[in-house]
TILUM-350782 format. One record per atom (N, C-alpha, C): atom name; x negated, y negated, z. Coordinates in Angstrom, 2 decimals, padded with zeros to 5 digits. Each point is the difference from the previous one (the first is absolute). Layout:
% TILUM-350782
+-------+---------+---------+---------+
| atome |       X |       Y |       Z |
+-------+---------+---------+---------+
|    CA |       X |       Y |       Z |
...
+-------+---------+---------+---------+
//
This chain:
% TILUM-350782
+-------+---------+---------+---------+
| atome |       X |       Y |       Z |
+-------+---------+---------+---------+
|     N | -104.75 | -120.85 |  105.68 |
|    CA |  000.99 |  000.79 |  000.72 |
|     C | -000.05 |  001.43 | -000.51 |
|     N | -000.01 |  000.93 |  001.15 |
|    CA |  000.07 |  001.26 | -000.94 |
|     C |  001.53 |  001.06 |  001.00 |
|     N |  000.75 | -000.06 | -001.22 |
|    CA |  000.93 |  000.43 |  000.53 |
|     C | -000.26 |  001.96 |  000.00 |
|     N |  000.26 |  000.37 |  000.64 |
|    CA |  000.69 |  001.80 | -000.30 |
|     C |  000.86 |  000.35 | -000.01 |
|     N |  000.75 |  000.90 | -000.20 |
|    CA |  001.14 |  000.63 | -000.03 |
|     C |  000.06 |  001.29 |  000.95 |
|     N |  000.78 |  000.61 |  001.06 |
|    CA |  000.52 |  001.16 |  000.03 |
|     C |  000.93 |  000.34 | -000.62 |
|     N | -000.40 |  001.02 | -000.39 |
|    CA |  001.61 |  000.94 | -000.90 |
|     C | -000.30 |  001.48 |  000.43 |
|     N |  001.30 |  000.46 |  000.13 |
|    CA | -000.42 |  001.71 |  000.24 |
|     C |  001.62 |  000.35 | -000.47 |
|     N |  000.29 |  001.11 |  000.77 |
|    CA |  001.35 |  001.00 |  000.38 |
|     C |  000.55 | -001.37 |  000.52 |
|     N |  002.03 | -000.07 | -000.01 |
|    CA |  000.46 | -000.46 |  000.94 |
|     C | -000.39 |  001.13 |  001.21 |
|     N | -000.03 | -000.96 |  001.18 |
|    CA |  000.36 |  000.85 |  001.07 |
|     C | -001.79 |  000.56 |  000.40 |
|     N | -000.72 | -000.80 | -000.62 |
|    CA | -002.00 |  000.75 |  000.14 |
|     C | -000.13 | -000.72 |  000.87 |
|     N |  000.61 | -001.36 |  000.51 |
|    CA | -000.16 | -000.89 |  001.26 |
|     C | -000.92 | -000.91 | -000.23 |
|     N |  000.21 | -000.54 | -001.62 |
|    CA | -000.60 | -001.68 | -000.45 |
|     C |  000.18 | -000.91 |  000.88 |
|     N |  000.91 | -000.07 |  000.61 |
|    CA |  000.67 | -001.07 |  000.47 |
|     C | -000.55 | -000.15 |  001.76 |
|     N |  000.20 |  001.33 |  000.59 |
|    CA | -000.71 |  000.32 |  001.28 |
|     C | -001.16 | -000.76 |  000.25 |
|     N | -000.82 |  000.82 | -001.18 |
|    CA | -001.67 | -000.36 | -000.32 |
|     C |  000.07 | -001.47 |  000.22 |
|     N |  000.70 | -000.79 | -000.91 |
|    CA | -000.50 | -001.22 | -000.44 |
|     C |  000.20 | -001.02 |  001.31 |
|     N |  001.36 |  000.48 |  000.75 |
|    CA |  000.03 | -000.66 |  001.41 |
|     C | -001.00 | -000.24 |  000.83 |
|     N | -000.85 |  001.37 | -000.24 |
|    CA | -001.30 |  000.36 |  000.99 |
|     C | -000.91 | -000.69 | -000.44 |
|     N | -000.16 | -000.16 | -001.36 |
|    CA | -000.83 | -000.62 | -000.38 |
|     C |  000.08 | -001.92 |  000.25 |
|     N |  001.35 | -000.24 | -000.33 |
|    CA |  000.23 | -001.50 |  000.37 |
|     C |  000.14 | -000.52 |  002.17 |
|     N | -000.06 |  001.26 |  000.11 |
|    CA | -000.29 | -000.31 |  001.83 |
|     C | -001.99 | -000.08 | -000.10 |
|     N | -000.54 |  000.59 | -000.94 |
|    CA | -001.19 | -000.60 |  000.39 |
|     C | -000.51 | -000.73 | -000.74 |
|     N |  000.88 | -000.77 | -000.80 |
|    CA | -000.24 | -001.79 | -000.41 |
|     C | -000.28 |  000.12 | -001.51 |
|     N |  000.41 |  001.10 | -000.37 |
|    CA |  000.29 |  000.33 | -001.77 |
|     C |  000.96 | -001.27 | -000.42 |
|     N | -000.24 | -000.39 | -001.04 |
|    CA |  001.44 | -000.78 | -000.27 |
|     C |  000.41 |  001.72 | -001.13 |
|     N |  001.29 | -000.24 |  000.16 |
|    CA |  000.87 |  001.10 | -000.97 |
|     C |  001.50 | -001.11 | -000.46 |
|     N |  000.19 |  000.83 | -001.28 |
|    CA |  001.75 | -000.23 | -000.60 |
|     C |  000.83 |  000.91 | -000.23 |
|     N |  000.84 |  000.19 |  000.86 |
|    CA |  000.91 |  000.98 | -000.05 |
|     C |  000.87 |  000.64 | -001.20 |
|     N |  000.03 |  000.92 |  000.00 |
|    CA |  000.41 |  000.42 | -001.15 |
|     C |  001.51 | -000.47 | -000.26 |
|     N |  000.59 | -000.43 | -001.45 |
|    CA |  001.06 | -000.90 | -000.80 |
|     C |  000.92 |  001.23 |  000.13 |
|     N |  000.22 |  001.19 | -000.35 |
|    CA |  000.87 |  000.55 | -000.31 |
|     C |  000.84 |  000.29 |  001.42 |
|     N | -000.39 |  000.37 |  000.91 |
|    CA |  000.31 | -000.01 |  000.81 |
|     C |  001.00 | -000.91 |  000.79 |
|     N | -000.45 | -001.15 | -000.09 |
|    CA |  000.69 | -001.29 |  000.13 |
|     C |  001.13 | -000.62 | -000.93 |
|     N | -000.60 |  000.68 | -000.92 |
|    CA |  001.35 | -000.08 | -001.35 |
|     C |  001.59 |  000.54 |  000.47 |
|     N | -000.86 |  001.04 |  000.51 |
|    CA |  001.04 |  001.20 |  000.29 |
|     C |  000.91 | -000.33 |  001.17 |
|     N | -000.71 | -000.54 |  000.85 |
|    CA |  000.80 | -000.62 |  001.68 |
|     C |  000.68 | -001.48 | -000.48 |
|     N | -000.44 | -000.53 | -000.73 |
|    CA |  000.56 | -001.05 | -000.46 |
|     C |  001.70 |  000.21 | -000.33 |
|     N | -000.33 |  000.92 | -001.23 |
|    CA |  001.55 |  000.49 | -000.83 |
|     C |  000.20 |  000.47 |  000.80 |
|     N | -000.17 |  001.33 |  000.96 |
|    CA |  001.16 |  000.23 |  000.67 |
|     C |  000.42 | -000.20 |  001.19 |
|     N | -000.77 | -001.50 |  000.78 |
|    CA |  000.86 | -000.91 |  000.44 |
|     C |  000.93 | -000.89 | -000.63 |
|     N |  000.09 |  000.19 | -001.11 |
|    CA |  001.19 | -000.81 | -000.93 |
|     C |  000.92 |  001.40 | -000.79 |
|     N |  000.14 |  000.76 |  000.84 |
|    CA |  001.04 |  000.89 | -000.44 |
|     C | -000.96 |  001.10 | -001.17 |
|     N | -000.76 | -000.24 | -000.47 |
|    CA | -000.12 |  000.71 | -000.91 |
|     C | -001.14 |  001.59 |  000.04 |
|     N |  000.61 |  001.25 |  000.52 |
|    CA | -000.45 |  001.28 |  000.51 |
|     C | -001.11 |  000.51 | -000.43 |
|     N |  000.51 |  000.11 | -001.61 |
|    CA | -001.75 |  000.32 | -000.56 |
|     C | -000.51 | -000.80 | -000.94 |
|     N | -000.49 | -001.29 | -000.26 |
|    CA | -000.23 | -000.74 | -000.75 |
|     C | -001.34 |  000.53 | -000.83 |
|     N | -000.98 |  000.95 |  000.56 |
|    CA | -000.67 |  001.08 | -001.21 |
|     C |  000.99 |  000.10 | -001.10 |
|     N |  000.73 |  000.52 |  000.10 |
|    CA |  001.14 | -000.24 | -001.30 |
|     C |  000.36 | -000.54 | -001.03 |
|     N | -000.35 | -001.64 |  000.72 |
|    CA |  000.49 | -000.32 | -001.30 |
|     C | -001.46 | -000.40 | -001.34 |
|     N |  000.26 |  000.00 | -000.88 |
|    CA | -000.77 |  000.17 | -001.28 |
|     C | -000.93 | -001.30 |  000.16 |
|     N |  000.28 | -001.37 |  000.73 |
|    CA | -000.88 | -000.56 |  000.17 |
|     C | -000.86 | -000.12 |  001.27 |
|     N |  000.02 |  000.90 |  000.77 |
|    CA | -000.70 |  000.36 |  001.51 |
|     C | -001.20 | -000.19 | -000.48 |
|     N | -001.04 |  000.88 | -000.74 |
|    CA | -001.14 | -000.83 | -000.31 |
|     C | -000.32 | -001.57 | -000.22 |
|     N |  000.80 | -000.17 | -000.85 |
|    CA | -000.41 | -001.64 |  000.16 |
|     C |  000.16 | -000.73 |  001.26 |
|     N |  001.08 | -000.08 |  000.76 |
|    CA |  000.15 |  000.35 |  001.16 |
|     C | -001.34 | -000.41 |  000.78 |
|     N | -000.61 |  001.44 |  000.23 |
|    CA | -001.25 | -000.09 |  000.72 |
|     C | -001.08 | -000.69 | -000.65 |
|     N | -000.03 | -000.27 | -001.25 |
|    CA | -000.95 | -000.75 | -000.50 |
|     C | -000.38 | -000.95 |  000.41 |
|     N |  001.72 | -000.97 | -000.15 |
|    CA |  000.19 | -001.13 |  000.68 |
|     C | -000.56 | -000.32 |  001.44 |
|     N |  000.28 |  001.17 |  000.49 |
|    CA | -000.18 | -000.69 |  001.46 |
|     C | -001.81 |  000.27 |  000.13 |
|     N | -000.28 |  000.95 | -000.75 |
|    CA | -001.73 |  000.09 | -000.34 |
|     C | -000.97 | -001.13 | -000.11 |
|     N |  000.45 | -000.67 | -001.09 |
|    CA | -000.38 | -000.97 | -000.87 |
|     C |  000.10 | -001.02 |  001.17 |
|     N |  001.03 | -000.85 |  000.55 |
|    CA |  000.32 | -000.78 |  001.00 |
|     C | -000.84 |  000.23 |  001.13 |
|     N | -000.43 |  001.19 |  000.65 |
|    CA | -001.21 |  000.37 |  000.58 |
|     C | -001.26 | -000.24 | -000.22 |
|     N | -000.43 |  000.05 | -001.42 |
|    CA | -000.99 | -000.15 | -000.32 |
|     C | -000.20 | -001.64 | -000.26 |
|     N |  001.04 | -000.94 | -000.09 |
|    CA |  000.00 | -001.14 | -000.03 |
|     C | -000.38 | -000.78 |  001.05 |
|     N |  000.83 |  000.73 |  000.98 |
|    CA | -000.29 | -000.66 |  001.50 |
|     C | -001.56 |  000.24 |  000.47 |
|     N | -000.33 |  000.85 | -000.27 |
|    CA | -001.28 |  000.69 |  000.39 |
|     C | -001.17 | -001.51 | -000.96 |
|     N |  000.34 | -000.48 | -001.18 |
|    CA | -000.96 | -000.28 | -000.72 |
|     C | -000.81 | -001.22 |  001.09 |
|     N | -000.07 | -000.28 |  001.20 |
|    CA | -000.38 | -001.27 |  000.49 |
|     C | -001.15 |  000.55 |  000.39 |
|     N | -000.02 |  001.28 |  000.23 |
|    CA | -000.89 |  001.05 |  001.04 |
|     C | -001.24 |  000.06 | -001.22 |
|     N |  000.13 |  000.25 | -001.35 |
|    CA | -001.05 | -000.48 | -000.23 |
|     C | -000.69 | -000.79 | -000.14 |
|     N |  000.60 | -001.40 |  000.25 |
|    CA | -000.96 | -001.28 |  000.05 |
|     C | -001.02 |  000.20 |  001.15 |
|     N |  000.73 |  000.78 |  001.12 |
|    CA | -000.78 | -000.27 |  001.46 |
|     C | -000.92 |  001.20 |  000.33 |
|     N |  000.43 |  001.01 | -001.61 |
|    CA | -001.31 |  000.86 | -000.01 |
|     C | -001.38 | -000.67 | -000.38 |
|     N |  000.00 | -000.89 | -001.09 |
|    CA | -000.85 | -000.94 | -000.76 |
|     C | -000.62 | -000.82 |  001.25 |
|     N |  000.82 | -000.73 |  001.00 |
|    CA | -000.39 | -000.70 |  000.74 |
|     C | -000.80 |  000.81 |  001.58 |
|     N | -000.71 |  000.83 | -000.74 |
|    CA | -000.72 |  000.64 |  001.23 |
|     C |  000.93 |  000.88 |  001.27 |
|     N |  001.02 |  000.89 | -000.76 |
|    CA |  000.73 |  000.53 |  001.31 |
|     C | -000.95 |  001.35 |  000.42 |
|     N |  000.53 |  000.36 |  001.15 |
|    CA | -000.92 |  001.29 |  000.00 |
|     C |  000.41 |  001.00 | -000.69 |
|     N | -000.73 |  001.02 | -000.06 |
|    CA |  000.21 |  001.64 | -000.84 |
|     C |  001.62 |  000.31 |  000.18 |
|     N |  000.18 |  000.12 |  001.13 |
|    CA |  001.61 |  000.54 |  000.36 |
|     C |  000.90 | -000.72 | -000.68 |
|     N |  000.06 | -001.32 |  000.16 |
|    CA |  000.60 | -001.33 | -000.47 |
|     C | -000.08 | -000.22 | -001.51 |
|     N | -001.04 |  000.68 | -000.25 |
|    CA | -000.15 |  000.23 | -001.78 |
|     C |  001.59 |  000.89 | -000.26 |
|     N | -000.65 |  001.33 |  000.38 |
|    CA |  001.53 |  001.33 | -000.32 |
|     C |  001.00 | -000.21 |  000.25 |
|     N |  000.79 |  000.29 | -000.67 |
|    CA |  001.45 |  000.04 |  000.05 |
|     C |  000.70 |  001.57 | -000.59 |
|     N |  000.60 |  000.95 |  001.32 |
|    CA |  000.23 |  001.07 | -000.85 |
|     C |  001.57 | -000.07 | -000.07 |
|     N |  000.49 |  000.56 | -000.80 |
|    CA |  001.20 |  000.20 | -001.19 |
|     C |  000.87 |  001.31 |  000.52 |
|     N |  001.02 |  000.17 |  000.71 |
|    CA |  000.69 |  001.10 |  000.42 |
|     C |  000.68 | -000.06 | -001.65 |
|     N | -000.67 |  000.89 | -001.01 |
|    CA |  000.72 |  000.69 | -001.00 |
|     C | -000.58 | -001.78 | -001.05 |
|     N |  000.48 |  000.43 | -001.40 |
|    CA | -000.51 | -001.26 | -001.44 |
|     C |  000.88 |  000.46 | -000.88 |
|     N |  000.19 | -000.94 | -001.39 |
|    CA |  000.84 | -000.01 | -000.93 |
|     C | -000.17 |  001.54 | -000.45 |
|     N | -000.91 |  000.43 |  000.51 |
|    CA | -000.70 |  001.45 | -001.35 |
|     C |  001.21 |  000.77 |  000.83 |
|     N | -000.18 |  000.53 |  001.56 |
|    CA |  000.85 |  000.45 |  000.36 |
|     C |  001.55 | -000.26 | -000.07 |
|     N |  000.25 | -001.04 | -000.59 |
|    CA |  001.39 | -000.70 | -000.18 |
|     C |  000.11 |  001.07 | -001.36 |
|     N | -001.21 | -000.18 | -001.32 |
|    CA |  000.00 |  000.76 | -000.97 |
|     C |  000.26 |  001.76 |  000.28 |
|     N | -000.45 |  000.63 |  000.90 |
|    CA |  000.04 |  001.01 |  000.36 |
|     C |  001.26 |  000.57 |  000.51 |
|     N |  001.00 | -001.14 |  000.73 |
|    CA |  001.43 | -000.11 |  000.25 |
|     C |  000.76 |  000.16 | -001.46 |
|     N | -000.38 | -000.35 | -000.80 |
|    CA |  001.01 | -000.41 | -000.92 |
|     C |  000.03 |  001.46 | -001.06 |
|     N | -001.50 |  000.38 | -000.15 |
|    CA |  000.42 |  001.32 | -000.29 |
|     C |  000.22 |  001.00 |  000.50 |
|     N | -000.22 |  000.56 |  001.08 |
|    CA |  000.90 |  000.78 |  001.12 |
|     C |  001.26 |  000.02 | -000.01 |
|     N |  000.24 | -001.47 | -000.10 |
|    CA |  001.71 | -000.18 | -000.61 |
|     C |  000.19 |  000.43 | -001.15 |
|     N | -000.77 |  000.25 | -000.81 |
|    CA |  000.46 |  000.44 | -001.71 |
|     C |  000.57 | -001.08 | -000.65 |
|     N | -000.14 | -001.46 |  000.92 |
|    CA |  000.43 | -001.10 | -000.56 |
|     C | -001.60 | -000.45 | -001.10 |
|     N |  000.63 | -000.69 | -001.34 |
|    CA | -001.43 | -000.67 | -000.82 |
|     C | -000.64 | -000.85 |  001.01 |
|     N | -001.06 | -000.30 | -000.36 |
|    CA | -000.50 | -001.70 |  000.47 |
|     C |  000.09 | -000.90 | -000.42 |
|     N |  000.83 | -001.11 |  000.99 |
|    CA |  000.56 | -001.40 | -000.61 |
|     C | -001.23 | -000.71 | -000.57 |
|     N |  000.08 | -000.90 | -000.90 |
|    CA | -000.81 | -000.55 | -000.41 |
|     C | -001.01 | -001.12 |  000.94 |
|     N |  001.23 | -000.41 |  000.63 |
|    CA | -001.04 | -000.55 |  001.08 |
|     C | -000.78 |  000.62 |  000.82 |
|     N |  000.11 |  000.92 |  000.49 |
|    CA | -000.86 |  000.91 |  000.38 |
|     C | -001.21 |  000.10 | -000.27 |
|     N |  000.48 |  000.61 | -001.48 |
|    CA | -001.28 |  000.20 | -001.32 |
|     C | -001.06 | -001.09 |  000.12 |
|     N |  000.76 | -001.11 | -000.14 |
|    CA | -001.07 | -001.05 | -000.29 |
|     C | -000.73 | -000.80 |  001.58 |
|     N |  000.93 |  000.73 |  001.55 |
|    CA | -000.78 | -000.19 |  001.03 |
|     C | -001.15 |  000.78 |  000.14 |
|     N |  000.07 |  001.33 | -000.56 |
|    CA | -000.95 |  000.80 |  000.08 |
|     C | -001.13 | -000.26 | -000.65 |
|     N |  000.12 | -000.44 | -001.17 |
|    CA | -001.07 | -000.20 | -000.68 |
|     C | -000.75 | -001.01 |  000.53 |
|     N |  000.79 | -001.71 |  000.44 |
|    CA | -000.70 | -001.12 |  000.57 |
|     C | -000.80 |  000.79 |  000.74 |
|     N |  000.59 |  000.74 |  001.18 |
|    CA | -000.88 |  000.54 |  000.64 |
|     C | -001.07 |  000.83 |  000.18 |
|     N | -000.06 |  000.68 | -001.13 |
|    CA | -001.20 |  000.25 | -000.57 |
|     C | -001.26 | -000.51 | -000.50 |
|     N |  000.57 | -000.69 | -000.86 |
|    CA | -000.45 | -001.40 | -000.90 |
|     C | -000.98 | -000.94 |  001.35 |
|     N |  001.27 | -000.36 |  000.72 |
|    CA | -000.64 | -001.10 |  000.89 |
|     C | -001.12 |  001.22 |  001.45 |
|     N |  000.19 |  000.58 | -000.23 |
|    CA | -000.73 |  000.44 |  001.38 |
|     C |  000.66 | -000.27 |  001.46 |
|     N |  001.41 |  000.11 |  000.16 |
|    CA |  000.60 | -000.34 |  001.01 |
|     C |  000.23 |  000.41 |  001.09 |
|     N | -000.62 |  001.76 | -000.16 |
|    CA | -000.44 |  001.01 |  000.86 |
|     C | -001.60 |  000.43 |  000.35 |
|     N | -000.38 |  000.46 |  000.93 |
|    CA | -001.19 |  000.87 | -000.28 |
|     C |  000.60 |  001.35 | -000.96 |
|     N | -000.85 |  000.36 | -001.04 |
|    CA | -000.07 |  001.06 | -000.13 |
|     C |  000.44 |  001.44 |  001.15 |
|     N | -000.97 | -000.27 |  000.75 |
|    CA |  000.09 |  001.25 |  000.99 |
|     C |  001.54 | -000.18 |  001.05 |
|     N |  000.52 |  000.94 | -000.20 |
|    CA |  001.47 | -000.20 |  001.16 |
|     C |  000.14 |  001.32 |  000.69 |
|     N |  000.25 | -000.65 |  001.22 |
|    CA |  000.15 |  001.34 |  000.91 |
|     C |  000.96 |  001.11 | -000.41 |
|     N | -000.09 |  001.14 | -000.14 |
|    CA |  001.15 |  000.76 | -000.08 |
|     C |  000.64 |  000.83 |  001.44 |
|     N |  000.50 | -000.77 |  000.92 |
|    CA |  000.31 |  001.12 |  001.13 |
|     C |  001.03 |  001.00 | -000.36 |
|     N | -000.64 |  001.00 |  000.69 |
|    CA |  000.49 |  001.49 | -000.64 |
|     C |  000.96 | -000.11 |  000.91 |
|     N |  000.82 |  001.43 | -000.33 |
|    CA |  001.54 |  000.64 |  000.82 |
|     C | -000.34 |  000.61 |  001.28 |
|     N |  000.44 | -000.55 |  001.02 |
|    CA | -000.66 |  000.79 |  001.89 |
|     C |  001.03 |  001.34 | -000.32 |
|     N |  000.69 |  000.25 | -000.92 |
|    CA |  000.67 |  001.68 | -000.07 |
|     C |  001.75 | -000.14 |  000.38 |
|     N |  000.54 | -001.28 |  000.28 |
|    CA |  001.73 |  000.36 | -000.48 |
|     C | -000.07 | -002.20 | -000.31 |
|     N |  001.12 |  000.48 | -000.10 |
|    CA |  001.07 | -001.12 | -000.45 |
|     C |  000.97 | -000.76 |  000.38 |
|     N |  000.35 | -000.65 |  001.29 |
|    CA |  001.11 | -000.49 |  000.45 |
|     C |  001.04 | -000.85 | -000.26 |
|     N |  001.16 |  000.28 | -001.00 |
|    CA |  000.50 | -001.24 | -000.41 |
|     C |  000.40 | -000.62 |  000.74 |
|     N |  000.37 | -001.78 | -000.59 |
|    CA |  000.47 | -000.81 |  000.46 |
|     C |  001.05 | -000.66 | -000.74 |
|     N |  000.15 | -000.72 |  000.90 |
|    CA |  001.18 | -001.19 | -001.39 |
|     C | -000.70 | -000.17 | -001.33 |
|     N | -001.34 | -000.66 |  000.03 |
|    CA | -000.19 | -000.15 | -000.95 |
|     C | -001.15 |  001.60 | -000.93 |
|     N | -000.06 |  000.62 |  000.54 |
|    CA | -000.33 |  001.01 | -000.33 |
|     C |  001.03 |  001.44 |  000.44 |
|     N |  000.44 |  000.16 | -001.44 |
|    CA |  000.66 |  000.92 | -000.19 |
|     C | -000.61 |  001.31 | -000.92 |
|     N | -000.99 |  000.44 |  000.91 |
|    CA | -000.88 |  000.83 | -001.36 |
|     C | -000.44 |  001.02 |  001.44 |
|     N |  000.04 |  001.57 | -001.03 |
|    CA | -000.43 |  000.77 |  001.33 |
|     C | -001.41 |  000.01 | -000.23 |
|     N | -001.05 |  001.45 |  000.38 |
|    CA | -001.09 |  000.16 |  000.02 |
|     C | -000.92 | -000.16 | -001.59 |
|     N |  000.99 |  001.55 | -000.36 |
|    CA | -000.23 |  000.14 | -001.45 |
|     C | -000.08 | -001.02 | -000.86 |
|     N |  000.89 | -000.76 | -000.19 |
|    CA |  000.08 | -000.91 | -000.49 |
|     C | -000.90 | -001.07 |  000.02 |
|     N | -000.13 | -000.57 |  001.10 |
|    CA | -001.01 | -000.78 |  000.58 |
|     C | -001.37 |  000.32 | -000.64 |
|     N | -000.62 |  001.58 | -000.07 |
|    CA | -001.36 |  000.44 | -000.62 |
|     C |  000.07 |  000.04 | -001.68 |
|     N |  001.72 | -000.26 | -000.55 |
|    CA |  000.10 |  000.14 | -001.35 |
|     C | -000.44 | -001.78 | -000.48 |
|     N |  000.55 | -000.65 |  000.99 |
|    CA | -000.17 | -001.67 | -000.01 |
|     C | -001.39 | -000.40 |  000.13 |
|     N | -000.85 |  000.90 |  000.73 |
|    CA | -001.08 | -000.75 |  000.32 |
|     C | -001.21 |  000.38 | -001.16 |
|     N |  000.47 |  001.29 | -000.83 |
|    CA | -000.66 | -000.01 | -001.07 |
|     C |  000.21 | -000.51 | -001.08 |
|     N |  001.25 | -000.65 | -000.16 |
|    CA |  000.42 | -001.04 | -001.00 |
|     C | -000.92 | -001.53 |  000.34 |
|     N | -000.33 | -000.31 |  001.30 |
|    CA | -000.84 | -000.97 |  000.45 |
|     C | -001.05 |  000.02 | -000.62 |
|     N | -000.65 |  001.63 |  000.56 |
|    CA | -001.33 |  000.36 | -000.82 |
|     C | -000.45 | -000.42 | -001.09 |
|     N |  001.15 |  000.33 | -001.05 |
|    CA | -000.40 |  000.04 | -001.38 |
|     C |  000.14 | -001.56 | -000.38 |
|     N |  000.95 | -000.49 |  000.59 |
|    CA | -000.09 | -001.91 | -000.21 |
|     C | -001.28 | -000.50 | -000.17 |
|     N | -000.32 |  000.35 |  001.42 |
|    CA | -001.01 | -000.86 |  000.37 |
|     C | -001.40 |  000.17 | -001.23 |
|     N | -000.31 |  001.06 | -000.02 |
|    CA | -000.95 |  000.75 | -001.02 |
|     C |  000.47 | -000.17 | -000.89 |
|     N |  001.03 | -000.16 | -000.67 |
|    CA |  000.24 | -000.60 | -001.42 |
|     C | -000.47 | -001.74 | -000.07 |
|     N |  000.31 | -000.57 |  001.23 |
|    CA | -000.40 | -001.14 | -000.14 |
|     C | -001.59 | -001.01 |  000.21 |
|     N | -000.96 |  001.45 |  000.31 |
|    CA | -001.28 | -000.02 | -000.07 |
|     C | -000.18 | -000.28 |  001.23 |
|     N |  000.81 |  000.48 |  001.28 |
|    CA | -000.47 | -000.31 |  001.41 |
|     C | -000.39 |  001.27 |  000.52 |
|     N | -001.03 |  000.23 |  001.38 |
|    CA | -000.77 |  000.98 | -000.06 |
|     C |  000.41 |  000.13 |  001.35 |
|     N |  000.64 |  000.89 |  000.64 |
|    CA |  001.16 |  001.05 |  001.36 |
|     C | -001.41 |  000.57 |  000.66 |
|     N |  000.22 | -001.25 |  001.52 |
|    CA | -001.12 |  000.48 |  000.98 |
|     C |  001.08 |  000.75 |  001.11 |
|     N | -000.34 |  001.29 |  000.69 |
|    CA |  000.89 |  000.92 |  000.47 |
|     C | -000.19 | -000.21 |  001.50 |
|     N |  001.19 | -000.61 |  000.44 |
|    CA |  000.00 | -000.23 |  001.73 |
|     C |  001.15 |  002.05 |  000.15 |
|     N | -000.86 |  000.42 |  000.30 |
|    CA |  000.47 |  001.42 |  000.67 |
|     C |  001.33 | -000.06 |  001.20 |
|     N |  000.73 |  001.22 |  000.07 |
|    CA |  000.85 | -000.83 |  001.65 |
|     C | -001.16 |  000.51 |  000.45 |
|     N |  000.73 | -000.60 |  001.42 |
|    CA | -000.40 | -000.35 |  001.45 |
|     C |  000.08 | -000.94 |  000.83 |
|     N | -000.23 | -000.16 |  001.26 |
|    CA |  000.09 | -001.30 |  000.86 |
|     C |  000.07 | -000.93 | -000.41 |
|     N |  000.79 | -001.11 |  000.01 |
|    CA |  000.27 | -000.96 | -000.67 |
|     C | -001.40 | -000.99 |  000.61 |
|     N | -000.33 | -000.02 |  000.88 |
|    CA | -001.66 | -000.63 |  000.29 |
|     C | -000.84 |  000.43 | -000.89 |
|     N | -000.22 |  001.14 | -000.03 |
|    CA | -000.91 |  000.60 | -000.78 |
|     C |  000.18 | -000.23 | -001.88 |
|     N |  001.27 |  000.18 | -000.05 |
|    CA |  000.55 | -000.68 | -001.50 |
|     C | -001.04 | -001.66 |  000.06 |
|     N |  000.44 | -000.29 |  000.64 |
|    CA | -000.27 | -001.90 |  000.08 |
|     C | -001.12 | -000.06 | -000.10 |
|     N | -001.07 |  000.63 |  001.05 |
|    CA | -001.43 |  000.12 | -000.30 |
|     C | -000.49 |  000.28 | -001.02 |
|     N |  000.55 |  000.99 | -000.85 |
|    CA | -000.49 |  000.27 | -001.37 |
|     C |  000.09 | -001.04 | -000.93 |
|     N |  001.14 | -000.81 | -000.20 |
|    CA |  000.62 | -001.07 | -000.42 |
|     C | -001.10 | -000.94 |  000.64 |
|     N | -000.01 | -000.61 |  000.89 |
|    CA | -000.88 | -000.95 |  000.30 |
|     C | -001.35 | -000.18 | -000.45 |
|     N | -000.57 |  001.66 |  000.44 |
|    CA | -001.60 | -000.10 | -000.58 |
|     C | -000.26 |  000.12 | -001.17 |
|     N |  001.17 |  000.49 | -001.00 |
|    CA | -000.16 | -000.13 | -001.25 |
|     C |  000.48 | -001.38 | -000.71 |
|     N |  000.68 | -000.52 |  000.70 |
|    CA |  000.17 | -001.37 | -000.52 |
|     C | -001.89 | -001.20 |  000.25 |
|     N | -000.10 |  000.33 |  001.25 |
|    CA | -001.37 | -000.70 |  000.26 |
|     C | -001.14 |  000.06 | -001.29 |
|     N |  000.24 |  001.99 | -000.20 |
|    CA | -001.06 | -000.06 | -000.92 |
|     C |  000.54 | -000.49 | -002.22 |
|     N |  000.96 |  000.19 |  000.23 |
|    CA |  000.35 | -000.88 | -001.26 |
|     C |  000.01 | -001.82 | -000.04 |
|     N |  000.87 | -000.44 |  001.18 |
|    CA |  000.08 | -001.24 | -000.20 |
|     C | -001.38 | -000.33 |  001.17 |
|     N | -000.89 | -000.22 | -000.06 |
|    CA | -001.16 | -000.22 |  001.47 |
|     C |  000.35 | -001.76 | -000.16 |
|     N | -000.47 | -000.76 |  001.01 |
|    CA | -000.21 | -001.09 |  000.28 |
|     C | -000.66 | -001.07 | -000.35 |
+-------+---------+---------+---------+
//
């Protein structure tokens, strides 16, 4: 199984991309924090970024992702095709790590020691997309971050990721087809068949 990751800017249109990409038979996993976030505040709770355990939080629901996912590699082993191999990752624990100091919050220990498994174990490709910023920021419920901010966040990503020995392949804006194509043919030529 070879999973990837997108990570960029909130608001670089990970999420766009990855749709486009799962309409032409990508499998993808949506990104945890996000869902964290609609979760709590359908149960009343406004900004649950807030509270001091929100990282773990998304871990949780990370980790549980990556659980469900584990069947997909048996049926990589069992002769699936190339596509059916990949699995890409809207956002990974590293970026969960990248949340937590942005927050100026430490890193929980669990964290610590997800990051490392994941290192350790090889649970990523190395190479992860970085989609860049198309030039503003639109918040939402769960994004409450303007532009600036957003380009201060996405270099806190940066430095995660590269601290954690992963190597930032650069999807540029533009057309979200044209995003996908890049994504696609570069997935072909890393993971081939």
């Amino acid at each position: 199984m070879h999973r990837f990751i997108l990570t960029g800017a909130p608001g670089a249109g990970k999420t766009t991309l990855l749709r486009e990409l799962a309409a032409r038979g990508h499998r993808t996993v949506p990104e945890a924090a996000t869902d964290v976030i609609a979760r709590a505040q359908a149960a009343g709770e406004a900004e649950p970024w807030t509270d001091p355990d929100f990282p773990l939080r998304v871990l949780a629901l990370q980790r549980e992702r990556q659980r469900e996912r584990q069947w997909e590699r048996q049926n990589a082993r069992q002769g699936a095709t190339a596509a059916g191999a990949v699995l890409l990752h809207d956002r990974s624990p590293v970026c969960t790590h990248a949340l937590a100091v942005y927050l100026g919050r430490p890193v929980p220990p669990a964290l610590a020691a997800e990051l490392e498994r994941i290192v350790d174990e090889r649970v990523y490709r190395r190479e992860v997309f970085l989609v860049r910023p198309i030039g503003f920021c639109t918040p939402s419920a769960a994004r409450r971050i303007d532009y600036p901010a957003s380009l201060a966040f996405e270099r806190v990503h940066q430095d995660s990721y590269r601290h954690y020995g992963f190597r930032l392949l650069d999807v540029p804006p533009g057309p979200v087809p044209a995003r996908a194509d890049l994504v696609a043919d570069t997935l072909a030529r890393l993971a081939p068949g």
